[in-house]
N, C-alpha and C positions, 0 to 999 in steps of 0.2 A: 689413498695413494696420491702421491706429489709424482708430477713430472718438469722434471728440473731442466733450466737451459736448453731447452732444446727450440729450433728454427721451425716455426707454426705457419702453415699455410694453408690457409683456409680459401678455396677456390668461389664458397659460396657470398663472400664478403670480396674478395678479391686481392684480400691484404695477407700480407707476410711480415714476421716481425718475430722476435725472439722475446719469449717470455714462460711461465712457471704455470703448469695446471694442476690444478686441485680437486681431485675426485670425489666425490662423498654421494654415497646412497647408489653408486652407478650415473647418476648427472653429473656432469661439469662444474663443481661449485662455486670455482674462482679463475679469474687468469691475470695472470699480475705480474710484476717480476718479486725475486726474490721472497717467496712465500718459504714459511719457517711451517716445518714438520714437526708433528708429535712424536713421541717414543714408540707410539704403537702404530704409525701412517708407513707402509711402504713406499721409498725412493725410488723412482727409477731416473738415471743419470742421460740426458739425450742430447748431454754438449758435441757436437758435431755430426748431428741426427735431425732428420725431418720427422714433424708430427705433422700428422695430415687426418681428415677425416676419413674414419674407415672405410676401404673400397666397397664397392658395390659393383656387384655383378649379377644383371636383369638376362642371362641366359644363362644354362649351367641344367644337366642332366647328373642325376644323385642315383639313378634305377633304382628307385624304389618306391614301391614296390614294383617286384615282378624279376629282378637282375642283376640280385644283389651279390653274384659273384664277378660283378663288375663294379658296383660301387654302392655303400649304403648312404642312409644320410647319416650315421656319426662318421663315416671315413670320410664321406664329402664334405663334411663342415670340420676337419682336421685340413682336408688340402686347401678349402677356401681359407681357412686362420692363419696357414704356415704361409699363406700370399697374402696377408695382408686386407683378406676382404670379410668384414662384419658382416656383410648381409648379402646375401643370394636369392633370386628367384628362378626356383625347379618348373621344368618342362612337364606340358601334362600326356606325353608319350610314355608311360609309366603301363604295367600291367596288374590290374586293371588301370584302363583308363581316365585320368584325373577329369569326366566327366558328368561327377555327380557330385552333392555333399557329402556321402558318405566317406567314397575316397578320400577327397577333400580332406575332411575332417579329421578322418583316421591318420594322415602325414603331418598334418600343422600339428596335432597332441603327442607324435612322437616328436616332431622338428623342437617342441616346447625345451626340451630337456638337452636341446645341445649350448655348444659354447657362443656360438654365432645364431645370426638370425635369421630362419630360410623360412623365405615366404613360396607362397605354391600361385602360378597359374594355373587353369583350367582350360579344358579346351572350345573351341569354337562349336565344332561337331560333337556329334555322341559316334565314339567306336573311331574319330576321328574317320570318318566315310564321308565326310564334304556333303550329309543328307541331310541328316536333322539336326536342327539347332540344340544344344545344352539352354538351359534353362539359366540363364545369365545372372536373372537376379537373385536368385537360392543362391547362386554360388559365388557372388558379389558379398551376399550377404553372410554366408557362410567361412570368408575369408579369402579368397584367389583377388589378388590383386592385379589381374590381366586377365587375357584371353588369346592364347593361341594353337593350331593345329602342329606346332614344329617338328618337324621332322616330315610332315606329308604337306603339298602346296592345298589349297583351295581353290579348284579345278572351275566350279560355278559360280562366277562373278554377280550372277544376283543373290545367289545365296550367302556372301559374304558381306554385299552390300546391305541385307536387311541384317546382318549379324553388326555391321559396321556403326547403322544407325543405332540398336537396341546398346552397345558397347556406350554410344553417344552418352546416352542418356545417363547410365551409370557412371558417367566420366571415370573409367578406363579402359587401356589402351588396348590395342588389338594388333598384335604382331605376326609375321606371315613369315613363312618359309617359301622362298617363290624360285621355284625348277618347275618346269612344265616337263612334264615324261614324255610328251609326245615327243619331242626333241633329243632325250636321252639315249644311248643305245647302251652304253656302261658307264655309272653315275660314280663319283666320286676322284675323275681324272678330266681335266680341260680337254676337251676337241682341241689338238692342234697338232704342231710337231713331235711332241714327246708323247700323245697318243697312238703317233703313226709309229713311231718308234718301238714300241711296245705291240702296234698289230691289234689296236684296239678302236674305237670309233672315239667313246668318250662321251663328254657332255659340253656341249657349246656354249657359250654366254647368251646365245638367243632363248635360252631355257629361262633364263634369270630374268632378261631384260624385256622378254613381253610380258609376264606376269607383274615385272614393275611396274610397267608403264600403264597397265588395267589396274591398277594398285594404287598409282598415284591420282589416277582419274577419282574411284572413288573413292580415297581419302578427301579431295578436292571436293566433289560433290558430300557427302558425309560428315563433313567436318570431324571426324572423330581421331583423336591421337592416334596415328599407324605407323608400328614401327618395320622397316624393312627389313628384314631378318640377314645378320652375317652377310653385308653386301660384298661382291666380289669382280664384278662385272665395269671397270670404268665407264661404261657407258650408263649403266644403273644409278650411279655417282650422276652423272650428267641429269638424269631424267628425273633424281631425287631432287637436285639443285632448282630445275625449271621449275617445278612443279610447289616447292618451295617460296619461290618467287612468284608464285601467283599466291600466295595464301594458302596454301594445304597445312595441315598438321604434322607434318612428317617427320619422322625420325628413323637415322639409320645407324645400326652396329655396325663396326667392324672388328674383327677381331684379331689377336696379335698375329696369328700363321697369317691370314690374309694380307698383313701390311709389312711381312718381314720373309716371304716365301714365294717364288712362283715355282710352276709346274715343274721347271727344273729337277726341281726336291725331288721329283716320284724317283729322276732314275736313281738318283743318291738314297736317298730312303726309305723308297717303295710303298709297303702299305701304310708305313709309319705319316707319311702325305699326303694319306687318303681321306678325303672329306668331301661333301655336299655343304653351300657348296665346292667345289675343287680350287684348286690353288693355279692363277691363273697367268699369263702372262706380265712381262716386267712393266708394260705399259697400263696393267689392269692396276699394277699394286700402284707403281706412282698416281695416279687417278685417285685411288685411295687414300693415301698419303695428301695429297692437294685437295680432299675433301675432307681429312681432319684440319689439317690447318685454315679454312677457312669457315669451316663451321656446316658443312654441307651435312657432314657425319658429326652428330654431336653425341655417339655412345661407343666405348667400348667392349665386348664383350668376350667371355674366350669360349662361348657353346662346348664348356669342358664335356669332354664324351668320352668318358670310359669304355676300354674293352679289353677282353683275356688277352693274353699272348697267345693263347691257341687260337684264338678268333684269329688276328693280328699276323699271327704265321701264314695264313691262307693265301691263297694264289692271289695277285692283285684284282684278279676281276670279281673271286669267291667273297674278299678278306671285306668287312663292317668297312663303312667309313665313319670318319672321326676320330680326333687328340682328346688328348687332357692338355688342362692349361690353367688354372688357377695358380699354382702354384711358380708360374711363370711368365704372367701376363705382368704382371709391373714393371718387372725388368726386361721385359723383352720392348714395353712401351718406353721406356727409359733409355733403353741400346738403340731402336731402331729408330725413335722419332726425337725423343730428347737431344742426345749427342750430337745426332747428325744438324742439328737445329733445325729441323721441322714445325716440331712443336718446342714451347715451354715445358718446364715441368708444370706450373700453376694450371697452364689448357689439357695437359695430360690428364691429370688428377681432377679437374672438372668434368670428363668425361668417365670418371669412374667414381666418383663422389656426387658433387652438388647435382650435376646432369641427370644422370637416374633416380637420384632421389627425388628429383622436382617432378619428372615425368609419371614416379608412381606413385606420388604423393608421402612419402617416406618421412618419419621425425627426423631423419638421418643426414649426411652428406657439407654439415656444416659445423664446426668449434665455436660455441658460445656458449656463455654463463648458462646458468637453467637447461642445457639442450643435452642429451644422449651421450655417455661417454664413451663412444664407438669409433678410435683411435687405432692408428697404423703408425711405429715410428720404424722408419729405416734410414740405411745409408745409401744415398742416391750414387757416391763413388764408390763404392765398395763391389771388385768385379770377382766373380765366383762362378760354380761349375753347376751347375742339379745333377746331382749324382744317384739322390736318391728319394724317394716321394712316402710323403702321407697317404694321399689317394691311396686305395687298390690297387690301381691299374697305371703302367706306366707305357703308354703308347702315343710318345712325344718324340720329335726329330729333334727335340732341343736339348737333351741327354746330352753331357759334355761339350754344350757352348760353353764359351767367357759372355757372361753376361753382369750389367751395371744396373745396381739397387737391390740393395740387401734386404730385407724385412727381418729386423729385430724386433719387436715386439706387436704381438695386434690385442689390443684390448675392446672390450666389448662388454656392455652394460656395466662396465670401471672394474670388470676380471679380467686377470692375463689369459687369453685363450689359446695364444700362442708367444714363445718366448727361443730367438732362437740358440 
């Protein structure tokens, strides 16, 4: 495969530059300009197209096992390709619980056989019960390339701390979902005026932000790569920043609803703006926003979380929370932070490229000779509607936006996995 003319931006290098790649065996073989094709090489044509290193998305829920009439992993590895992302790391909130090797084992030998490359964390706990620790290094060694409880916080701060250092050791990361329930009364809606609006109590940002702040401590002490899970709280943004600035390891996601949505959405879309954690005030999201463009938040992620429409139909307080979003997370990063010039495109795309890949040690996230031909080409102007999804499950508020940057082709090991 030749990819011709087309405008290459490699975040990992930092350069931009128009020139010709050459596929062969699944690596990168050449990049040059004007490379001449054989009879038997497929062209693809990417004159007024971005080729970018395939995204990478370090959160993303596939249920499976245990939920698979929400989503499996061949439909989730169709919605990460039709977005443009090669590689995905799955939540170990799965049934049974991605808690042992066997699990493990059992999703990476089916994962083997997709188009894309989904790698699995494991969890912190066994049963995710915040009691007993998983056996880190079986399942380091077994393949999980993280450690997190997501979807339930880790309630005993020394229990996470001895989990934090043994993470140390294996050099990888340990990500947290941080809601404290003592705080919650109904989870997946902001404590504020559009809670009261509704007749509901809600969940406050002091959920979020003391578990940061015990979070940020011991990553501090710990030295271990901690990443803050789907931050949403501007003051969390704040304590990530500090705490940063003293030498911590830290890293925090944000994901696209949190930097292009606040609670507003519930009365406009209801369950469909349901999430943990919740979509927060206009001053939470700029917070947000001013901690990607300065590097405070250096990950993207979209915690894609499928669910039925009969789940979805349920009263707001009954109804799951959580979107999907793969399939909409470049372009909604392109709409809401590119245009508006927040960010570049080049800091966008390093935030879903070089960025994750560096953090999980990944062959990935960079275009060079010799390296992984795990490519995204799209059109960054090109403004269009999602009307309709790969995924399973379509439980997104993004349904009929105008949204900017198309994903025409995601290539992955130098095969088309998605072409649109």
């Amino acid at each position: 495969m030749i990819i011709k003319n087309g405008h290459i931006m490699d975040p990992a290098s930092g350069k931009s530059y128009f020139a010709d790649i050459k596929i062969t065996d699944g690596v990168i073989g050449k990049i040059a300009d004007n490379i001449d094709a054989s009879d038997d090489e497929e062209i693809i044509d990417a004159k007024g197209l971005t080729v970018a290193p395939g995204l990478i998305d370090t959160h993303v829920h596939f249920r499976d096992p245990g939920f698979t009439y929400k989503e499996t992993l061949h439909t989730g590895a169709l919605a990460a390709a039709k977005g443009g992302f090669t590689t995905v790391i799955c939540m170990a909130n799965t049934s049974p619980v991605v808690d042992n090797t066997e699990v493990l084992s059992g999703i990476l030998e089916r994962a083997a056989s997709e188009k894309i490359r989904i790698r699995q964390a494991a969890s912190v706990s066994r049963g995710l019960k915040g009691e007993e620790p998983t056996d880190m290094e079986a399942l380091k060694e077994a393949g999980a390339c993280g450690f997190t409880d997501d979807g339930i916080p880790l309630r005993n701060g020394a229990f996470l701390y001895e989990a934090m250092n043994r993470a140390k050791e294996l050099d990888v990361p340990v990500s947290l979902h941080e809601e404290d329930p003592a705080f919650i009364k109904n989870n997946g809606i902001n404590h504020g005026t559009v809670s009261e609006q509704l007749g509901i109590y809600g969940s406050p940002s002091i959920a979020e932000e003391s578990l940061v702040a015990r979070d940020c401590m011991l990553a501090l002490r710990s030295g271990v790569h901690v990443v803050i899970q789907h931050i949403s709280s501007g003051r969390s943004v704040e304590l990530v920043r500090i705490f940063k600035g003293l030498g911590a390891n830290l890293h925090a996601e944000a994901t696209p609803h949190h930097f292009t949505l606040t609670d507003e959405a519930v009365l406009k879309y209801g369950t469909l703006a349901k999430m943990n954690p919740p979509l927060r005030k206009e001053e939470d999201r700029q917070a947000i926003i001013e901690g990607l463009a300065d590097g405070t938040i250096d990950l993207i992620a979209t915690d894609h979380a499928p669910h039925s429409k009969e789940e979805k139909d349920r009263s707001i307080t009954a109804a799951p929370s959580g979107i999907t979003g793969l399939e909409t997370s470049l372009a909604l990063g392109i709409t809401s932070l590119v245009r508006p010039g927040h960010l570049s495109l080049m800091q966008l795309l390093e935030k879903m490229t070089a960025g994750p890949a560096d953090l999980y040690h990944l062959p990935a996230g960079k275009i060079i000779e010799g390296g992984p031909a795990d490519l995204v080409i799209f059109d960054p102007d090109e403004c269009w509607k999602p009307e309709s999804y790969a995924s399973m499950s379509s439980n997104t508020p993004f349904t009929g936006w105008e949204l900017y940057g198309k994903v025409k082709y995601t290539i992955c090991r130098g095969e088309t996995a998605y072409r649109d």
